[in-house]
N, C-alpha and C positions, 0 to 999 in steps of 0.2 A: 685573380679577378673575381672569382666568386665570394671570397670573405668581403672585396671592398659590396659587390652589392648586396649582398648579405647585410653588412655595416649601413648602408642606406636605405634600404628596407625597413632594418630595425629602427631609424633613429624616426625617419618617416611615421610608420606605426606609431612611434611615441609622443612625438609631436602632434599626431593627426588625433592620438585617442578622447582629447576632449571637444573638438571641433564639431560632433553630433550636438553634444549638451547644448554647445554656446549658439549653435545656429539652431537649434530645435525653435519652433514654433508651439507659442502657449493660445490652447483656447480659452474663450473665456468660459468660464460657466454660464450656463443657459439661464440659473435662475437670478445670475447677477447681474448679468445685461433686462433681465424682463425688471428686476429691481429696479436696475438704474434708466430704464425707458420709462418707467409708470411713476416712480416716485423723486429718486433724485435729481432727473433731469430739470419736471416740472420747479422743483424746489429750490433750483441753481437758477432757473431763468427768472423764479419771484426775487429770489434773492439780487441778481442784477437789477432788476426794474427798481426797488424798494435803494439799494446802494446807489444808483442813477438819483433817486429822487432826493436821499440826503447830501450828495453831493451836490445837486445845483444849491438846496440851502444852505449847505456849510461853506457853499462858493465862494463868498464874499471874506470870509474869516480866512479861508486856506488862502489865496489871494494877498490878501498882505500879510499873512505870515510867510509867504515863500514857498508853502507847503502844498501845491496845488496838485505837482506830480506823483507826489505819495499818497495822497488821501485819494485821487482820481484811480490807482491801482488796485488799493486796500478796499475804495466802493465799489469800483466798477468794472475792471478791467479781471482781476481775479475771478471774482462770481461769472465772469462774462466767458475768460477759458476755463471754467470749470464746465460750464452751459453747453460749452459748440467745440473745442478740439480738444477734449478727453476721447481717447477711446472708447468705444459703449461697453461698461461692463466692468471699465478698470478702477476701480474703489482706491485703489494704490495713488496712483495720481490725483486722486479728488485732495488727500493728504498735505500737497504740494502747493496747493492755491488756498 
């Protein structure tokens, strides 16, 4: 009886040993979120405005090309979650949009 839990114990332990790593909680750096408060945010939300505004005048050309959905992404929608559901602070993610 004492080997099998012995034998469970041990398998336990090994299975459980990287379950710290994988649920640890990352902060972000102080000085990347004050980075990304001051500078990248401002420059994510011109960057939608500016994207917004070439899209209504590419509107008419995407429009009958068919292309309406992908140019509406690539101006507006990208720059727009890079803007508002990026985590503060996460530069990793800006990469992705």
């Amino acid at each position: 009886m004492k080997t099998k839990l012995l034998t469970v114990i041990c398998v336990l332990a090994l299975c459980l040993a990287g379950a710290p790593s994988a649920f640890g909680e990352t902060k972000p750096d102080p000085v990347l979120v004050i980075t990304d408060t001051v500078i990248v945010r401002p420059l994510c939300l011109v960057a939608t405005v500016i994207g917004s505004v070439f899209f209504v005048v590419s509107l008419p050309v995407a429009a009958t090309s068919g292309s309406v959905h992908s140019v509406a992404n690539s101006l507006v929608v990208s720059p727009a979650k890079a803007t508002f559901t990026r985590p503060l602070g996460n530069m990793d993610d800006l990469i992705d949009y």
